[in-house]
N, C-alpha and C positions, 0 to 999 in steps of 0.2 A: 233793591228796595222799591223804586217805581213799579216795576213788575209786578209784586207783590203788592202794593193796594191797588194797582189795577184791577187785579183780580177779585181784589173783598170788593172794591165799591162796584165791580161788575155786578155782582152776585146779588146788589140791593134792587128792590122792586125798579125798574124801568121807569114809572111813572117817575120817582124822584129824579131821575136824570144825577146819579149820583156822583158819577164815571166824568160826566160835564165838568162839575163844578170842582173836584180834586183836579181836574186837567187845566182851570181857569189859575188854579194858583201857581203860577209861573215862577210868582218868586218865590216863596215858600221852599223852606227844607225838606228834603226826602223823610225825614223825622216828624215835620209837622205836617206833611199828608198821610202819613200812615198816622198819628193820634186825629186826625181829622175825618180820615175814614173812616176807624175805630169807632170814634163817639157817633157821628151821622149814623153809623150802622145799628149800634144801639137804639138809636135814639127811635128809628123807623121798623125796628122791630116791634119795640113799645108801641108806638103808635095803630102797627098795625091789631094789635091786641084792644086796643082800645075802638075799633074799627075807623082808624082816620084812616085812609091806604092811600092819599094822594098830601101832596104840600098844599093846596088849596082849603083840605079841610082842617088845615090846621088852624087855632085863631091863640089868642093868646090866655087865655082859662088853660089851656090845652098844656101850653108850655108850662104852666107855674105847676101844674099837677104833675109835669113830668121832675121836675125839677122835688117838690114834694117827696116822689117815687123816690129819687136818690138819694134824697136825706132820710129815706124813713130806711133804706138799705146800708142807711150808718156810712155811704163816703164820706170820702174825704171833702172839705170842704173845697180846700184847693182842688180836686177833681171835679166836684160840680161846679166852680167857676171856670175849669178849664172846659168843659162839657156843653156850658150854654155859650160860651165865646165858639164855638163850633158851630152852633144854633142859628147863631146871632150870624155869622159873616156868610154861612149857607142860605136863610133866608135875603139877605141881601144880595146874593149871586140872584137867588129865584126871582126876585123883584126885579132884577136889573135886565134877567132874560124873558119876563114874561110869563114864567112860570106860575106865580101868585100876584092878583091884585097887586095887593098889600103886605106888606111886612108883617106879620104879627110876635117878630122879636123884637120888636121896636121899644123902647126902655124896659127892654128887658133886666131884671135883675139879679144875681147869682150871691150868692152868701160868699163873703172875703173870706178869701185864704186866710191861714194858722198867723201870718204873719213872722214865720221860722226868722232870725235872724241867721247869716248863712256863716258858717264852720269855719273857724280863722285857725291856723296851728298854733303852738303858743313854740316859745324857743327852740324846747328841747325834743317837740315832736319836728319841725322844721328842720332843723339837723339830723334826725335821724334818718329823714327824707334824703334830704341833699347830701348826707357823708356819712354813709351807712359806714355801721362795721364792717359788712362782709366784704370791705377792698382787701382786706389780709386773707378774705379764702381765696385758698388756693383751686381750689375745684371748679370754681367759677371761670367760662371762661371770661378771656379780657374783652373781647369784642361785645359782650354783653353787657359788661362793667361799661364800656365805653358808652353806650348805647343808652343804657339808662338812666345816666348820668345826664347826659345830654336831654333828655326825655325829660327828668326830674327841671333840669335848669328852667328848659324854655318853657315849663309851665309855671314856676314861679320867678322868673326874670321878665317873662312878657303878658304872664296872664293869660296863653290861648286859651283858647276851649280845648279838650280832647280833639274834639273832632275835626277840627283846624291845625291843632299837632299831626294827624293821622293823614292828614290829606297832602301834606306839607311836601314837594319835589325839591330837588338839588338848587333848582336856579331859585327858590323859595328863600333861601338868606342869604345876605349878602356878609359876613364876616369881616370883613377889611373893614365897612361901614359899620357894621355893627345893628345893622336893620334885618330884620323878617317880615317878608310879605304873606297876610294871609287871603285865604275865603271866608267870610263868616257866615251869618244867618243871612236868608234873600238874597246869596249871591254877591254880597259888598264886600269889595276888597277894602285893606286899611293894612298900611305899614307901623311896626311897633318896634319899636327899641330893644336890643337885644343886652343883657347884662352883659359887662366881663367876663365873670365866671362863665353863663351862656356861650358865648362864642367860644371860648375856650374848650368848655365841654363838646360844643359840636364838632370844634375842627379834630378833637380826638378821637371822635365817633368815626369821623371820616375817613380817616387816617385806615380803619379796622373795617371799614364797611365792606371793599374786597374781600373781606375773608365768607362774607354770607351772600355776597351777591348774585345770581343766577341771570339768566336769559329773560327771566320774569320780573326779575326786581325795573324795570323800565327806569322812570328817574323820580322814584320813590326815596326820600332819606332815611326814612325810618324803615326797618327790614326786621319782618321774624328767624328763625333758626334753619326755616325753608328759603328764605332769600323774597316772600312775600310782601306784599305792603304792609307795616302793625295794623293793627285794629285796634280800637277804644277797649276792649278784651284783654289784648295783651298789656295794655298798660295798666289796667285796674290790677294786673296780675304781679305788674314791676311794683303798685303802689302798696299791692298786700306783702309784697317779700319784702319791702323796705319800711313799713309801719309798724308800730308795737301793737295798734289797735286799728279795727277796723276804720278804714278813712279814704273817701273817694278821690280820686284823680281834682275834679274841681275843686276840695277844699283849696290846692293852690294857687287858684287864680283866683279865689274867694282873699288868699290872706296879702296877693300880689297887692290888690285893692285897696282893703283895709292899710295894709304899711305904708303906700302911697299917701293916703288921705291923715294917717294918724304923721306923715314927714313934711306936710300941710301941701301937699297935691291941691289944685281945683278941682271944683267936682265935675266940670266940662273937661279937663285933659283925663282925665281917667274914665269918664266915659267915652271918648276918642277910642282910648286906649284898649278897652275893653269892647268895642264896636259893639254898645249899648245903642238900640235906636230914642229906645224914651231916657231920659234923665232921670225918671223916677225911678227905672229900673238900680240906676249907678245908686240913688240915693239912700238906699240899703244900707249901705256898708257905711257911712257916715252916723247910722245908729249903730252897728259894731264898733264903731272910734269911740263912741258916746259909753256904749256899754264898758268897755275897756277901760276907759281913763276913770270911768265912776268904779269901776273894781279895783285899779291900781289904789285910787285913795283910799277906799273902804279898808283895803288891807293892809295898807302902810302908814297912812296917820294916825296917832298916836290917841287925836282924840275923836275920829270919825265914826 
């Protein structure tokens, strides 16, 4: 992945020093420099169309027009605010190296997101997840039965990200204890709580993981059918065989969230939990509690 936006932000004009400022973001995910070189690249194509060709002639007329440009191109709004926060913390690098005067993203402002409230399962799609049918197929083997199982848990027993599940090595849980150590965004570790079922699932994962393991597999826990580390791929692949309908890997650390807070969780332990850095991020899902409890009543009071 660094390889690769090495390359795109190589390829942007030299005046912007583009290759500088992806390398300054030290703590940043491989995910958020490649959407950061992405937009930047965009963004100084435009410009040069416009004949700015350097960050100096940028001002800020400049930016609201650019910003314009992608509403009238019908984005997403969420994508033009993900677009000028790109903007925004690039001219800030340029300011800080000398590059420009002036900031001219300075109260910058980008049109709010849809405000999506995020995808909670309801019972029965939950269970479908967690205790599929297909443990009576026989065709299946076990080692994968085992495996996904384990994969299913510890995204809805601890809430990881995908990405934090995929990354995950042997000395990564502690089972006896009942804890998982991850990586999350920036690089920050945070220890989380592993359910019951969770460790149970994994110790049976473990148990079968000799059978795919190769000279490759290093101390990887999670293993493809090559003996490989998973990828975030193969899991959306485990989530579509175990779904009635289509439904991403995150809805369950979306609904781990939500059932915390709807079991009267604080809103600071679940953002722990979830290695949310802003609170307001966590704060989300306390409008999915809100939303839920107002639909339990709508549907079952007699005079609601």
């Amino acid at each position: 992945m660094v390889s690769a936006v090495t390359s795109v932000s190589s390829a942007v004009d030299p005046a912007w020093r583009a290759a500088d400022f992806i390398a300054s973001l030290t703590a940043a995910s491989d995910n958020t420099k490649s959407a950061y070189t992405s937009d930047l690249s965009a963004f100084v194509a435009w410009c040069a169309s416009v004949d700015a060709s350097a960050p100096a002639k940028v001002d800020r007329l400049l930016l609201r027009r650019y910003l314009a440009h992608l509403a009238a191109r019908r984005f997403a709004k969420r994508s033009i605010a993900r677009k000028a926060a790109a903007i925004r913390r690039y001219f800030r690098w340029a300011r800080r190296t000398g590059l420009v005067a002036t900031d001219p993203s300075l109260g910058l402002r980008a049109p709010a997101g849809e405000g999506r409230l995020p995808r909670v399962l309801d019972g029965a799609e939950l269970r479908a997840v967690l205790e599929p049918e297909s443990r009576a197929d026989d065709s299946e083997p076990q080692w994968r039965r085992r495996r996904d199982d384990a994969l299913m848990e510890m995204l809805y027993g601890s809430g990881l990200r995908v990405s934090e599940l995929c990354s995950l090595d042997l000395d990564g849980v502690d089972c006896r204890r009942g804890i998982v150590t991850v990586w999350g965004k920036g690089g920050k570790q945070r220890r989380v709580p592993m359910s019951r079922a969770a460790v149970e699932a994994v110790k049976a994962w473990i148990t079968k993981r000799l059978e795919v393991e190769t000279d490759e597999s290093g101390a990887a826990l999670f293993l493809n059918s090559r003996g490989g580390r998973l990828g975030a791929r193969d899991v959306r692949r485990v989530m579509d065989r175990r779904s009635a309908s289509p439904t991403h890997p995150h809805a369950l650390r979306h609904t781990f969230a939500t059932h915390l807070l709807d079991g009267g969780a604080d809103l600071r332990t679940v953002q722990e939990l979830l290695g949310h850095s802003d609170v307001a991020t966590t704060q989300r899902y306390t409008h999915v509690s809100k939303e839920r409890l107002r639909s339990v009543y709508t549907n079952t009071h007699p005079r609601a």
